[in-house]
VOMI-411645 format. One record per residue: residue number from 1; x, y, z of N, C-alpha, C, O in turn. Coordinates in pm, 1 decimal. Example, Ala and Ser with C-alpha at 12.3 -4.5 7.8 and 13.67 -1.06 7.14 Angstrom:
% VOMI-411645
     k        n_x        n_y        n_z       ca_x       ca_y       ca_z        c_x        c_y        c_z        o_x        o_y        o_z
     1     1319.0     -569.0      780.0     1230.0     -450.0      780.0     1320.0     -330.0      780.0     1423.6     -331.9      846.5
     2     1285.0     -225.0      708.0     1367.0     -106.0      714.0     1290.0        3.0      787.0     1340.9      113.8      803.9
END
This chain:
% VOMI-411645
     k        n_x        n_y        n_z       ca_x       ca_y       ca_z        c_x        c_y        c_z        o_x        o_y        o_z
     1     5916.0    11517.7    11781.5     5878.2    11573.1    11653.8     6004.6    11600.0    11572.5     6115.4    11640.7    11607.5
     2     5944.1    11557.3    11426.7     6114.8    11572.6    11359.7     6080.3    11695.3    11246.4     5983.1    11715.0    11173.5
     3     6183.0    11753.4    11263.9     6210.1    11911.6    11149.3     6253.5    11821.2    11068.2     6306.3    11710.3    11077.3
     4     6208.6    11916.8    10958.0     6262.7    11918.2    10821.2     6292.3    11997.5    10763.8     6206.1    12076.9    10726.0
     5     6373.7    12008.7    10742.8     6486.5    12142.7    10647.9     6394.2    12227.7    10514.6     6331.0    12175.5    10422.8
     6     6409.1    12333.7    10536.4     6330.9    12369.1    10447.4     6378.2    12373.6    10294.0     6294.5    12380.7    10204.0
     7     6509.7    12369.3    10269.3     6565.6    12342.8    10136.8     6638.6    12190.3    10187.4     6663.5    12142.1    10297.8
     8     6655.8    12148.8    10060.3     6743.5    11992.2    10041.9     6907.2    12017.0     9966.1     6910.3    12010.7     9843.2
     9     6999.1    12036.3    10018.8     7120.3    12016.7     9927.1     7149.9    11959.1     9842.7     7198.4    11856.4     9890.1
    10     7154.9    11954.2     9720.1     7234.7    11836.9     9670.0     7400.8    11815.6     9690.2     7472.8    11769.1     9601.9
    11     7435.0    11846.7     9787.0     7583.5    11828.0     9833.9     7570.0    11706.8     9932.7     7506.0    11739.5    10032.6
    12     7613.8    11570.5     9933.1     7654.7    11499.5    10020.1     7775.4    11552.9    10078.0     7863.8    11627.6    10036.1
    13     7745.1    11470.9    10226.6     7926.9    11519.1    10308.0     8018.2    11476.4    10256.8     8124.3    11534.1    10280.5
    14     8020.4    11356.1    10163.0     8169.4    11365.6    10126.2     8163.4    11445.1    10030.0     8279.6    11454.6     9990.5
    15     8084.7    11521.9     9954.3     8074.6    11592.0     9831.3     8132.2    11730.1     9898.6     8209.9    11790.1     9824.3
    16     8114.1    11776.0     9994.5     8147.3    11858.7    10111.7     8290.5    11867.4    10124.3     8346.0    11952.8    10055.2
    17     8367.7    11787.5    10207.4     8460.8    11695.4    10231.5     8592.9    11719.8    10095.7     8707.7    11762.7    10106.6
    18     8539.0    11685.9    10009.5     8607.4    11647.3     9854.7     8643.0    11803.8     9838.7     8761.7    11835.0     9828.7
    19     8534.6    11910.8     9835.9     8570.7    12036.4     9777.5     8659.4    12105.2     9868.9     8758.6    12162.4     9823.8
    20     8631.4    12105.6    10004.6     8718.6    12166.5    10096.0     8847.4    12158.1    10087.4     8926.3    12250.7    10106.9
    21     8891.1    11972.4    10037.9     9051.5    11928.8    10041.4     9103.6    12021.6     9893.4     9205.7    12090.3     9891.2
    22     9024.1    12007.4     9795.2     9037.5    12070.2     9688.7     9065.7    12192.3     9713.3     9182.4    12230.3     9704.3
    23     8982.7    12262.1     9742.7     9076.1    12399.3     9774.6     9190.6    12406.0     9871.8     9290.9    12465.5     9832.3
    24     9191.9    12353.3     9995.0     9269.6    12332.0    10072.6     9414.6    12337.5    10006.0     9494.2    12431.1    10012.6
    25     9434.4    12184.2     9923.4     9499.1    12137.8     9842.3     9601.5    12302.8     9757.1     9722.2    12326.9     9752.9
    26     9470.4    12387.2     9699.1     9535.4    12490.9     9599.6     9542.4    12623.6     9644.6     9538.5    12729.2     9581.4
    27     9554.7    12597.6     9778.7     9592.2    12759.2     9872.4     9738.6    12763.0     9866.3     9818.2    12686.0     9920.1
    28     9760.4    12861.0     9795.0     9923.7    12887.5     9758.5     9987.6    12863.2     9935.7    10095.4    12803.8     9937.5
    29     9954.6    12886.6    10018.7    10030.2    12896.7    10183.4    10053.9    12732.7    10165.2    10172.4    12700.0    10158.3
    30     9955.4    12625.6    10156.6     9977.4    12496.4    10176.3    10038.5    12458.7    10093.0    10074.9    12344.4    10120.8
    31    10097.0    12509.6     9939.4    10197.7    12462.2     9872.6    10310.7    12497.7     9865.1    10397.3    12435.0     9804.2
    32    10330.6    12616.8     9932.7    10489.3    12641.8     9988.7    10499.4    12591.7    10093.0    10620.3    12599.7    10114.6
    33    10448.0    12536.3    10188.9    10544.4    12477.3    10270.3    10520.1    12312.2    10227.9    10516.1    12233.3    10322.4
    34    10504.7    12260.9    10096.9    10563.3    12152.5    10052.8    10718.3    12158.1    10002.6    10782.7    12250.7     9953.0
    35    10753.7    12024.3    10034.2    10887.5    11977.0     9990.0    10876.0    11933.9     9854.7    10808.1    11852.7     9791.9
    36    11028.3    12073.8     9816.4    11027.6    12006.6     9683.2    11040.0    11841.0     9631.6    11101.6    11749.8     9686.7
    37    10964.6    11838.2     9515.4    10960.7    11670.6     9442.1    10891.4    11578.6     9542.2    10918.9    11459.0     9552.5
    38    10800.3    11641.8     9614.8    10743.1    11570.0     9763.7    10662.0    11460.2     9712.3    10638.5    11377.1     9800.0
    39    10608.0    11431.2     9590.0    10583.2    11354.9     9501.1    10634.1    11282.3     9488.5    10583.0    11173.0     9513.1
    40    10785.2    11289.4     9436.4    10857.1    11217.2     9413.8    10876.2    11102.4     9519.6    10908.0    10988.5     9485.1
    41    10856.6    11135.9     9639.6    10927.7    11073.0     9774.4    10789.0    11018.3     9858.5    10803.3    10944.7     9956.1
    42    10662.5    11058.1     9815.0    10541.0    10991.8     9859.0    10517.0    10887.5     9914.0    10443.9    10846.6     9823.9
    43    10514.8    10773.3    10016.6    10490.3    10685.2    10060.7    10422.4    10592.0     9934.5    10315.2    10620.8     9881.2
    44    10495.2    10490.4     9902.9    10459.8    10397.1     9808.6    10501.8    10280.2     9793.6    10623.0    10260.7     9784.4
    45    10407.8    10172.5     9787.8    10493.0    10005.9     9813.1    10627.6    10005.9     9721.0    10707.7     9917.9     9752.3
    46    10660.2    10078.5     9627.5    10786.5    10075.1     9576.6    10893.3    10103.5     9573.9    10992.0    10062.8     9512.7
    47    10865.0    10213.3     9677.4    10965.2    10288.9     9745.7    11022.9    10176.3     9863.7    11142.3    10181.3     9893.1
    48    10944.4    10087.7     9921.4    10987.8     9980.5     9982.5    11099.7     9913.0     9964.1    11163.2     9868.4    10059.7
    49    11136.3     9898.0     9842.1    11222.4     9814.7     9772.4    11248.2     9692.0     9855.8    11169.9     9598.7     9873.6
    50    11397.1     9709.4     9915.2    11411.1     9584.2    10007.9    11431.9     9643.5    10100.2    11535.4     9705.1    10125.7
    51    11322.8     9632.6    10174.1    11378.3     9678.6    10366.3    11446.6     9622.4    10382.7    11439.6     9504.4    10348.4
    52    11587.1     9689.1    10464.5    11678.7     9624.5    10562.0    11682.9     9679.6    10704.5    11656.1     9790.0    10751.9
    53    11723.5     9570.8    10753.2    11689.8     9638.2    10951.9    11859.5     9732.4    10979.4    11959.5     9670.1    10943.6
    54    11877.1     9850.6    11030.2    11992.9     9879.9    11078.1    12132.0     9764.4    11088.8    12250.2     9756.6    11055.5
    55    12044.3     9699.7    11146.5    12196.3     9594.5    11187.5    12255.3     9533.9    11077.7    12369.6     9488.7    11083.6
    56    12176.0     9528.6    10962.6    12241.7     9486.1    10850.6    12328.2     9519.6    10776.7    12432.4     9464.9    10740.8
    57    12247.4     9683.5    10737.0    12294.8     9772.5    10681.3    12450.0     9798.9    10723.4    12554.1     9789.6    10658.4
    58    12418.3     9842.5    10884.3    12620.2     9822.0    10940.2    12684.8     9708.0    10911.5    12797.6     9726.9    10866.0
    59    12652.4     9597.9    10922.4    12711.8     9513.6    10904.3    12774.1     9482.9    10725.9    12873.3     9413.7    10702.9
    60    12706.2     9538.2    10638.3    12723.1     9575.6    10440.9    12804.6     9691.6    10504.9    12922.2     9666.7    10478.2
    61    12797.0     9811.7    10579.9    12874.7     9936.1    10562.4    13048.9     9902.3    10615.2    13155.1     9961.8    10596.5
    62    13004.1     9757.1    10699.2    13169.3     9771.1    10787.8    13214.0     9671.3    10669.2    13332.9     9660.7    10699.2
    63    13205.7     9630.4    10610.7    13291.6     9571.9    10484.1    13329.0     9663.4    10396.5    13444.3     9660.7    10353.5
    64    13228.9     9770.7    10350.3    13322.3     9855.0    10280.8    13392.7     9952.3    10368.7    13481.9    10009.7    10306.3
    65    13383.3     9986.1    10480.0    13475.3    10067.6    10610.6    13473.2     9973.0    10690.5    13367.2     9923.3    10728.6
    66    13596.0     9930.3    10731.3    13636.2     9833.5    10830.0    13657.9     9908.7    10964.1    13622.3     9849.2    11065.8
    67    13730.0    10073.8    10980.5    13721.3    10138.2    11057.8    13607.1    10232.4    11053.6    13632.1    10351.8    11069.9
    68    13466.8    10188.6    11030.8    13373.5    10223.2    11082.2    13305.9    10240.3    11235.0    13253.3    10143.9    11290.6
    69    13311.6    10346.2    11284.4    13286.6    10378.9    11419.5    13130.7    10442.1    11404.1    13092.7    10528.3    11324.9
    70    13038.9    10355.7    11527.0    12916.8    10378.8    11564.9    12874.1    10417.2    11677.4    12888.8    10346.1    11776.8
    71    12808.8    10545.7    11682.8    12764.5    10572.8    11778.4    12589.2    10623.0    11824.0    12497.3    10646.5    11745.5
    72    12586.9    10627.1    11953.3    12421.7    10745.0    11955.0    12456.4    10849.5    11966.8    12556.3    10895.7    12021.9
    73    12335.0    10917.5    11889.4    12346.5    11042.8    11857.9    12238.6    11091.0    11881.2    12261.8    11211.6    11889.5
    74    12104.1    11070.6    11902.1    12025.2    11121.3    11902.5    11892.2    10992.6    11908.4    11910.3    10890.7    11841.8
    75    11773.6    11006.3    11984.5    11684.2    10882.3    11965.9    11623.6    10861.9    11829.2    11546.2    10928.0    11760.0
    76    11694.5    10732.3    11813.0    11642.2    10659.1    11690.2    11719.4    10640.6    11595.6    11683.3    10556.2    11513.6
    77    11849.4    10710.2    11573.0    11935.7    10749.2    11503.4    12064.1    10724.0    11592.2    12079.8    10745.1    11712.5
    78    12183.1    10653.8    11463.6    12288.9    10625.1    11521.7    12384.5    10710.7    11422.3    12350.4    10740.8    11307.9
    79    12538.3    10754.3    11495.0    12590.4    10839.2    11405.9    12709.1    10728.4    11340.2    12740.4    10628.1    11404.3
    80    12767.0    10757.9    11212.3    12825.5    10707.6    11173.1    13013.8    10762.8    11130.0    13035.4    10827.5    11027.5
    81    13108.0    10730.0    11209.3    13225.8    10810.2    11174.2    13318.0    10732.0    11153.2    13308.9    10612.0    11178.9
    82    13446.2    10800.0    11091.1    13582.4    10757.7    11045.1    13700.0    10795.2    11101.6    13705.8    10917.2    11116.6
    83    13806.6    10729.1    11142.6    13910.3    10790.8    11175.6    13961.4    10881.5    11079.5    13979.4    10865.4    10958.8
    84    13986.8    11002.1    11169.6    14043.0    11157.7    11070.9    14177.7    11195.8    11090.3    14235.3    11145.2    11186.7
    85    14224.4    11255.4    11035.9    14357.7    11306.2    11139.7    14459.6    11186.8    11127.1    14482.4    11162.8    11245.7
    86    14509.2    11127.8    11078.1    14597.3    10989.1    11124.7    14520.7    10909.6    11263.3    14573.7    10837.3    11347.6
    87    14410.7    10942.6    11253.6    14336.1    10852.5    11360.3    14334.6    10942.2    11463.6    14277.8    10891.6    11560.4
    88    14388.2    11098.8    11493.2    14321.7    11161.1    11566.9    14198.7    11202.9    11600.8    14161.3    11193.3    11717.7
    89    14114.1    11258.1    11497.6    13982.8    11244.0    11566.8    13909.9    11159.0    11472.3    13944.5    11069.3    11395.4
    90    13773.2    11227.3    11508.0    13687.1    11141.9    11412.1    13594.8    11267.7    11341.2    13564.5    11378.1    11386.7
    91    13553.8    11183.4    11170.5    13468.4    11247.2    11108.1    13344.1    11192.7    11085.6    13322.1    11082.0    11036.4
    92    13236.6    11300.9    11135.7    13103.7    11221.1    11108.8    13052.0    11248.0    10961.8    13069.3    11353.5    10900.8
    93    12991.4    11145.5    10918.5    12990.7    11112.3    10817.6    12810.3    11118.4    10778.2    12748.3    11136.7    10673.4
    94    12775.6    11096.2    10901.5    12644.7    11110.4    10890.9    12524.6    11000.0    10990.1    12562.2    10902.9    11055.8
    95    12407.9    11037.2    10980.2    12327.0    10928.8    11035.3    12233.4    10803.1    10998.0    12162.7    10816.8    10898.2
    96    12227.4    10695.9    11061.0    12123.4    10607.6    11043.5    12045.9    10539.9    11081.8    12075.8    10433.0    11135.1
    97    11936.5    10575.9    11068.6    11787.8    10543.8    11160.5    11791.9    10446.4    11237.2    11821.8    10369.8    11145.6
    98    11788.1    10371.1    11336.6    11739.5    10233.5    11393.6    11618.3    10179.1    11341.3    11542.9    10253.2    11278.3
    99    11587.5    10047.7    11361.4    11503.7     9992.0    11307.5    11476.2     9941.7    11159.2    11571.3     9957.2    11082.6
   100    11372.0     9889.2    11111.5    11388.1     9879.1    10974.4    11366.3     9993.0    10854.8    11282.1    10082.5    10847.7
   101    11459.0     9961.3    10775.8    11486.6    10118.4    10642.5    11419.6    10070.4    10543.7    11449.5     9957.7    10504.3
   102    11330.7    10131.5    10490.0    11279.4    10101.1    10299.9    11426.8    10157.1    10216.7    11498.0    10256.4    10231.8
   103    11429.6    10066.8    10145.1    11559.9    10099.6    10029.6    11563.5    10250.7    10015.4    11666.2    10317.4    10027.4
   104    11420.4    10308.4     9984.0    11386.0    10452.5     9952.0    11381.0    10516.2    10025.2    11309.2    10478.4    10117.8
   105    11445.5    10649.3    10041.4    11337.6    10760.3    10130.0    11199.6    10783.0    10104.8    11162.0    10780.1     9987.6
   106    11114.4    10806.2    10200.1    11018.7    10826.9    10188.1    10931.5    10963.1    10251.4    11006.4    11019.1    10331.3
   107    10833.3    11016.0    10244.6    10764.1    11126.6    10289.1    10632.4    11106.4    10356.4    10539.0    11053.7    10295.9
   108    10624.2    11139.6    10457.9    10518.8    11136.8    10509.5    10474.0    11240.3    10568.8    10540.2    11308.8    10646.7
   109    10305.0    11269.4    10522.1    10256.8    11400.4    10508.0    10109.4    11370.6    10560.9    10044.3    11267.7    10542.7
   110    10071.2    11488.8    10633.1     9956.8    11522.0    10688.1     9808.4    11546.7    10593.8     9800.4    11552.8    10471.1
   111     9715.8    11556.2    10678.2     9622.3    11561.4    10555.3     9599.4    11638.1    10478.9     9507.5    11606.9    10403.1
   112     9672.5    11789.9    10453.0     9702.5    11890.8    10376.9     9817.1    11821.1    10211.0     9844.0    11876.3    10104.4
   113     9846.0    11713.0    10254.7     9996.0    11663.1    10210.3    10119.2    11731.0    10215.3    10218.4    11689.6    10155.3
   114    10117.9    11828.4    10280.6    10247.8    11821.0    10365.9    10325.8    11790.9    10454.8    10288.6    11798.6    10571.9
   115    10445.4    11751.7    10424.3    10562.7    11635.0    10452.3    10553.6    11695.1    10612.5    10539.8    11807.8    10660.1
   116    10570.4    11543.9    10674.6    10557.2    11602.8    10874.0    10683.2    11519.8    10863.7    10772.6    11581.4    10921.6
   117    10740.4    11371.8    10799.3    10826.8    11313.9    10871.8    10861.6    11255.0    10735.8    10790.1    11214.9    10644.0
   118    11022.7    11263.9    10754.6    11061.8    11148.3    10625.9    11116.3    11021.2    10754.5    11160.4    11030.0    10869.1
   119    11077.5    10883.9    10641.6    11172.9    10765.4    10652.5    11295.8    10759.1    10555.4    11295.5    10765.3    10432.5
   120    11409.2    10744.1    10649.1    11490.9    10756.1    10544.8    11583.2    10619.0    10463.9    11652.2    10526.5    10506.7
   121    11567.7    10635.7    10414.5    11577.6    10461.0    10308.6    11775.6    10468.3    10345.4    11844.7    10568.9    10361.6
   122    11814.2    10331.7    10347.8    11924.1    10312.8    10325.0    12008.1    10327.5    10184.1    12127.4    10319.8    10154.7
   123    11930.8    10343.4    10138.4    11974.8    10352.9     9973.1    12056.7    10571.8    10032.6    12164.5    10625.6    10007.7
   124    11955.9    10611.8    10095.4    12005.1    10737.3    10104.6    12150.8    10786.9    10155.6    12230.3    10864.1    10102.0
   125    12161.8    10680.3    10338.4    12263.9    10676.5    10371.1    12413.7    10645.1    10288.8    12523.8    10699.5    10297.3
   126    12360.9    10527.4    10203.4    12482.2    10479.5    10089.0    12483.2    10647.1    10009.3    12590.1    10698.7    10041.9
   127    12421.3    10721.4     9940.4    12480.3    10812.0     9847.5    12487.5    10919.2     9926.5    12472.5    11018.4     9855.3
   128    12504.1    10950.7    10045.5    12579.4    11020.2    10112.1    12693.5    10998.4    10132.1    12765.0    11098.5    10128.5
   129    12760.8    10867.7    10160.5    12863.0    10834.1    10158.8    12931.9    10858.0    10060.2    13042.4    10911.5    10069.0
   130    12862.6    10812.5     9919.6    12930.8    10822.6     9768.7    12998.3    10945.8     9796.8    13118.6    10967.8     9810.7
   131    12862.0    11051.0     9804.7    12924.3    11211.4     9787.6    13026.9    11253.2     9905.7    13113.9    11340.3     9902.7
   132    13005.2    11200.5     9968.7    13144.6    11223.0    10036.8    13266.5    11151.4    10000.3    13370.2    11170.2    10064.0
   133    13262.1    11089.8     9925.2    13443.7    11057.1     9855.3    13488.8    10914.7     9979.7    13605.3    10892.4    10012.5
   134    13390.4    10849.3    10022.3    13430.5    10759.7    10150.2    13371.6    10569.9    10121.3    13384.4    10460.0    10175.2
   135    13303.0    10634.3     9997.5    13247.5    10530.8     9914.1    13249.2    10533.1     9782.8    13232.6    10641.8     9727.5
   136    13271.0    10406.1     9699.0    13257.8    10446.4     9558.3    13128.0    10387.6     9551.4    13091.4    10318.3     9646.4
   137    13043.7    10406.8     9441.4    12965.9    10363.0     9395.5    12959.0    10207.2     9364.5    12872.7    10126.9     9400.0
   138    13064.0    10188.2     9295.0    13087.9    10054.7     9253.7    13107.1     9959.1     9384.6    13054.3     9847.9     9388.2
   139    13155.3     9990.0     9449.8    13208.9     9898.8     9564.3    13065.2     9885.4     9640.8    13026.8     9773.6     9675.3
   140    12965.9    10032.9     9673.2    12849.3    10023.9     9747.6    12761.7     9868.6     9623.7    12715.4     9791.4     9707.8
   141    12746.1     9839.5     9554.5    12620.1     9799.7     9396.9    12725.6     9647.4     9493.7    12651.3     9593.3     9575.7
   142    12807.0     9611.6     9492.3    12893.6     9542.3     9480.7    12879.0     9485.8     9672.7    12875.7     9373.3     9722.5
   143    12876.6     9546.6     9699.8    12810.5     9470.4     9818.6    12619.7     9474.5     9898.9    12548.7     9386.3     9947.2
   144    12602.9     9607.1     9878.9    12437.8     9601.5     9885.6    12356.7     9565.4     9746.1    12233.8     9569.9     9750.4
   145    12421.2     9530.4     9625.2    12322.1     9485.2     9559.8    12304.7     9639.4     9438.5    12330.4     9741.5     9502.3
   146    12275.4     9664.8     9316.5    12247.0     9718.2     9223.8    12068.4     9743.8     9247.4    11978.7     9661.5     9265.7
   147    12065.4     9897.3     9237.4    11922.3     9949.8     9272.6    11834.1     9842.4     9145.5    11914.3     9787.6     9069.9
   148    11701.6     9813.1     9120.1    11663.5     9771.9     9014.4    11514.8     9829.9     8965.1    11463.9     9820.6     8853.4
   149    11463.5     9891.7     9083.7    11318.3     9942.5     9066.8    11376.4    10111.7     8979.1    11428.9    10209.2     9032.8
   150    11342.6    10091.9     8841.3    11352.8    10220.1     8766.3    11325.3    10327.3     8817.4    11407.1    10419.2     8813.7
   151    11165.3    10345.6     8896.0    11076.1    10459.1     8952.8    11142.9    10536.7     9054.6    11141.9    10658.3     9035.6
   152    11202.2    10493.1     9161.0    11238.9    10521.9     9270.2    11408.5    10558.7     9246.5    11461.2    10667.1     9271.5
   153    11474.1    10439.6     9192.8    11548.8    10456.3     9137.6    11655.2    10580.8     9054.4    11774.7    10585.5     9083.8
   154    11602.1    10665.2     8962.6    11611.3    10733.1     8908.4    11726.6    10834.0     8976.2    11845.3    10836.3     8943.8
   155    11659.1    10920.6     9083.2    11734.8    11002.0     9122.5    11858.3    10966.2     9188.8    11926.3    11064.0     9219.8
   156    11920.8    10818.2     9228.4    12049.7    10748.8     9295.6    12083.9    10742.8     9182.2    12184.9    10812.8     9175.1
   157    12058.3    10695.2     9072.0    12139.9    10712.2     8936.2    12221.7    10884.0     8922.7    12335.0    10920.7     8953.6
   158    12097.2    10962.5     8859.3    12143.0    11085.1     8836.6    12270.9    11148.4     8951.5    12375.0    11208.1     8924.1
   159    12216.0    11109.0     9082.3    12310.2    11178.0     9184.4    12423.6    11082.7     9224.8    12516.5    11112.3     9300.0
   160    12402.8    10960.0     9162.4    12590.6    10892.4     9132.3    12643.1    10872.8     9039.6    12740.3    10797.3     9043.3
   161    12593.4    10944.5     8890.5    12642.7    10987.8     8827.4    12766.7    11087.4     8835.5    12876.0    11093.2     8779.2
   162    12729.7    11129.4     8888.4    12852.9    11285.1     8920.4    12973.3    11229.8     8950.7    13084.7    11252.6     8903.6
   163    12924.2    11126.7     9065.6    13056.2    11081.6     9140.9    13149.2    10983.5     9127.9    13250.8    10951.0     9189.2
   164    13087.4    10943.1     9029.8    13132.1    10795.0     8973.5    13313.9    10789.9     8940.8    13366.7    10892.7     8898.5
   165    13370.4    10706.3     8956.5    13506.9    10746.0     8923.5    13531.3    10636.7     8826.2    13639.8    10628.3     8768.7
END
């Protein structure tokens, strides 16, 4: 024998579904622990730009550092350093992912949309370098190529602006 509800909703489940994320979405707790401009950095075919695989990327970085020293540092991630000191020690300079990089950083976020994991684009590793005084700008455009996607783009402009010599 089949029941029947004694009232009828007009709420479908995704109609259900839709309002929950909606509020979800505008609970001040779930928007502070977003990353700022997390928007900005959203998973998007354009942020793609030109994937390059690690091995490449070193291989563009040891032309502009010839004494580029590589190491592991951690799974998944290789560290990247310079002779310091008159070649006494070494300075790390920073890290870069294994595997293949989207030009862009990217964000990746749970179903709240907050950020659980960035990919980090090679375009990023290069303006770390800039800001560290170990790369110029010109020399990076000059062997990886001049950014060209405007969207994504934008903020490697503004933040090698500064450094530009």
């Amino acid at each position: 024998m089949l029941v029947q509800p004694r009232y009828r909703s007009s709420y479908s489940f995704e109609d259900a579904k839709t309002k929950l994320r909606e509020e979800i979405n505008d609970d001040p707790r779930v928007k502070a622990e977003r990353f700022p401009d997390q928007d900005f950095y959203a998973v998007h075919p354009r942020r793609l730009g030109r994937p390059l695989h690690h091995s490449d990327v070193l291989r563009l970085l040891r032309r502009l550092l010839p004494d580029l020293y590589v190491t592991d540092t951690q799974v998944g991630t290789v560290g990247l350093y310079v002779p310091h000191n008159r070649g006494k020690d070494l300075r790390f300079l920073g890290g870069c992912p294994l595997g293949w990089m989207p030009e862009w950083s990217m964000m990746l976020t749970d179903e709240r949309g907050v950020a659980v994991e960035e990919r980090r684009g090679w375009r990023t590793v290069l303006a770390k370098l800039i800001k560290q005084g170990v790369v110029e700008e010109r020399d990076a455009n000059r062997v990886f190529g001049r950014p060209i996607d405007e969207g994504p783009s934008k903020k490697w402009h503004l933040q090698c602006r500064k450094f530009r010599s």
